[in-house]
C-alpha positions, 0 to 999 in steps of 0.5 A: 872728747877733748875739742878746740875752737874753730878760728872764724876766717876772718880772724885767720885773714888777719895772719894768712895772706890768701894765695889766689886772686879768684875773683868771687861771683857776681851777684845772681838772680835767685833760684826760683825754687820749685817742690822737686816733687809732690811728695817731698819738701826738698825744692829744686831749681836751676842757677845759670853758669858760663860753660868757660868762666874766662871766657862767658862769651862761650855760652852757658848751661843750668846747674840744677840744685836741690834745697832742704830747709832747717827745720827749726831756726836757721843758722846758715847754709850747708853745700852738700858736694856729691863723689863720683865723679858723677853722683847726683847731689839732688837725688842724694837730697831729694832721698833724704837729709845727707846731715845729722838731725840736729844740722839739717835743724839748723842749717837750710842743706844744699846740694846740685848736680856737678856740670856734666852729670844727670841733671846738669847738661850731662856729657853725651857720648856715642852708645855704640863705643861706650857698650863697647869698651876696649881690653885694659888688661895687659896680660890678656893681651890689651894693647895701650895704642888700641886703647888710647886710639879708642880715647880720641875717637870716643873723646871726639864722639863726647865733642860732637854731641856735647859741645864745649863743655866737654873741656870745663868739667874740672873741679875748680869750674865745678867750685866756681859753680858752687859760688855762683849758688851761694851768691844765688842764696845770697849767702857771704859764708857757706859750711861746705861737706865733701865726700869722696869726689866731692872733697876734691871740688870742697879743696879747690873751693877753699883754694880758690874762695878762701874768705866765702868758707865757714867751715869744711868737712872732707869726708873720704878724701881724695889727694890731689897731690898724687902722681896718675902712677901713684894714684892707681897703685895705691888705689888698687892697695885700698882694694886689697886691704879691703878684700883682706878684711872680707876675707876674715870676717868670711872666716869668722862668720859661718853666714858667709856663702864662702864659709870654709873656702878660699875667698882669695883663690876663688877670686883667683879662678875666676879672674883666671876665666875672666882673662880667658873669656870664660866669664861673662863679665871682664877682668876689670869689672870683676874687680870694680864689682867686687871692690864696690861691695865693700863701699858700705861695706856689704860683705855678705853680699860680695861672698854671694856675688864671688860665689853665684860666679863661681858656679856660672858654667863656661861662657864667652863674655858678652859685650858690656854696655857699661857706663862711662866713667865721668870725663872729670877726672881727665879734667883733673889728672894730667896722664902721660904714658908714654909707651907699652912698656910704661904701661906694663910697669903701672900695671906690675905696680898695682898687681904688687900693691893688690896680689888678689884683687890686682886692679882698680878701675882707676887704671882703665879711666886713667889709661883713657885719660892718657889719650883724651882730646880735651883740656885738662884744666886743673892738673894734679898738685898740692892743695894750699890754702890760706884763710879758712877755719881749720878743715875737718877731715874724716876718714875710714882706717879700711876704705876701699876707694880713699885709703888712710894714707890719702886722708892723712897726706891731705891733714899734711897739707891743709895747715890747722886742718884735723884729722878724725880716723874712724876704726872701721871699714866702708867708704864715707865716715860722716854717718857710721856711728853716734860718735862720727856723727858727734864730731860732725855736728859739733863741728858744723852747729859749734865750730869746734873740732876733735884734738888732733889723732882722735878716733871713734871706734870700729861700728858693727857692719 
């Protein structure tokens, strides 16, 4: 594989002028750091940050961090930013290295748990409304004002027993945190490394902290750029060109339970049931649960769950106490639907993009969004940058969640940034293969980064 060298930011600084002001951290105490359990060499600790960094007078809350040192001589630091939003970056760490062996020889991995999630003052809302989510599905008679009626009074529940954080759970506060850790280490530079969610956090870093990056990977990325229409359109499109790819390999392989079946029309009858109640799961997380089988992917166990639903007698759906997708995402989409009628045309769009699987739990989250009382600090737009080595992006042709389309807006974006396709499906690039890996590692241990329009073959699933 041809490769070209990585250009030191400082370098870069002599030509391209930063395009913000953010100041940097200031100094901070260590992390005082602790085994994270008597039986594993991954240490935790704690950094306190503001809850509001324009105005620290608000308060303060601990962000909890985990540390996996090289095994070997070190080389620097790398900051592991867990998706979700809502994933644990310390349990991700503390249940293995997230970076090949030759990076986690080299290079002590950091990783934290984002304000609002797990471990770092997570955002608390009522139980009683969260087991009780109301109907997003237009044509089984959802109404927009019901949902968003039920935003603001479960938004002011999240108030209530949360606080004030309830309105600084945006990426660029969770950046913000990532450079009070660095000066915590007492580090000048950091290699950062995004997956899904955490791509968006690793662009508002490089935006705001352009002379702290040494390097950046995003893998699975997430575009920032996007209208909430466009947003869940093609969202729900991921979903579909992943169905489709199941559907061939449930035709090719006789392992598949649906073998010799339709796997789109007993989609079809179930969702049909699902609407009318006759299942006991909804319409909208018939189609997350389905949609998420393909993360990995693990398709074969996407054709057992369609298949055990299929042979489910007639039942009333029970209610759901499903949890509540993290409020992050309303800190960072600014949602105006205005009527019933909008919202009925964002809904035919996705059924469009996604005849089969015709939604994605985006629309719910961002239909809540429209309502939710509280800031939405960092609104959607164009990512820019100045000043930073040249970002690698990653990214799967077949992603349910963060399609190719996405990856390659974002390469649009970042000037010098390089995008590495990876022939294959699932959601998250960086392990899938020697080759994935290779680029990887080349790219965080050399500073070096594939010629642009490279590709590592499909792997096996």
């Amino acid at each position: 594989m041809r490769r070209r060298p990585m250009v030191l930011a400082t370098l870069l600084l002599l030509g391209i002028t930063a395009t913000t002001t953010t100041a940097t951290a200031a100094p901070a105490p260590g992390v005082g750091w602790q085994p994270c359990a008597p039986t594993t060499t991954v240490e935790c600790g704690t950094v306190t940050v503001p809850i509001d960094y324009a105005r620290p007078s608000t308060g303060t809350i601990d962000v909890a961090v985990a540390r996996a040192r090289a095994t070997g001589r070190k080389q620097g630091t790398l900051v592991f930013m867990p998706g979700g939003p809502g994933d644990s970056g310390v349990e991700t760490l503390v249940d293995g290295n997230v970076v090949p062996p030759a990076v986690a020889e080299r290079f002590d991995v950091v990783s934290f748990d984002p304000r609002g999630t797990n471990r770092s003052h997570p955002i608390m809302c009522d139980l009683a409304l969260l087991a009780n989510l109301p109907n997003f599905v237009p044509e089984a008679g959802a109404r927009l004002s019901v949902v968003q009626n039920y935003a603001r009074d479960l938004g002011t529940s999240c108030r209530q027993l949360t606080g004030p954080l309830v309105d600084h759970v945006d990426s660029v506060s969770v950046a913000r945190d990532i450079d009070t850790i660095r000066a915590a280490l007492g580090e000048q530079q950091i290699t950062l490394y995004g997956r899904s969610y955490g791509t968006l956090t690793g662009q508002m870093y490089a935006e705001n902290f352009p002379w702290r990056v040494r390097g950046l990977v995003l893998d699975s990325v997430f575009d920032h750029s996007l209208t909430p229409s466009k947003f869940v359109t093609d969202a729900a499109g991921f979903g579909e060109d992943s169905f489709n790819e199941f559907e061939k390999w449930c035709a090719a392989d006789t392992t598949c339970a649906l073998h010799g079946q339709d796997p789109g029309q007993v989609y079809g009858d179930l969702w049909a049931k699902a609407i009318r109640g006759d299942l006991p799961v909804t319409p909208m997380n018939l189609a997350s649960t389905v949609v998420n089988y393909f993360y990995k992917p693990n398709w074969a166990g996407a054709a057992n769950r369609l298949k055990a639903l299929s042979e489910v007698r007639s039942t009333k759906a029970a209610p759901e106490a499903v949890p509540f997708p993290q409020i992050a995402t309303c800190a960072d989409q600014r949602v105006r639907i205005s009527s019933q009628h909008e919202w009925e045309a964002w809904w035919r769009k996705q059924n469009a993009a996604a005849p089969t699987v015709r939604t994605h739990f985006a629309f719910a989250l961002f239909s809540l969004c429209s309502a939710w009382p509280a800031a939405t600090p960092n609104p959607q737009h164009r990512t820019t940058i100045g000043g930073v080595p040249p970002v690698l992006i990653m990214n799967a042709s077949h992603d349910p969640a963060t399609g190719l389309e996405w990856a390659r807006s974002v390469n649009r974006q970042l000037r010098g940034s390089v995008l590495l396709t990876y022939d294959g499906w699932g959601h998250g690039v960086v392990d899938r293969t020697d080759c994935t890996r290779a680029v990887f590692t080349n790219y965080v241990l050399a500073g070096t980064t594939p010629w642009p329009g490279t590709h590592c073959p499909a792997g096996t699933v």
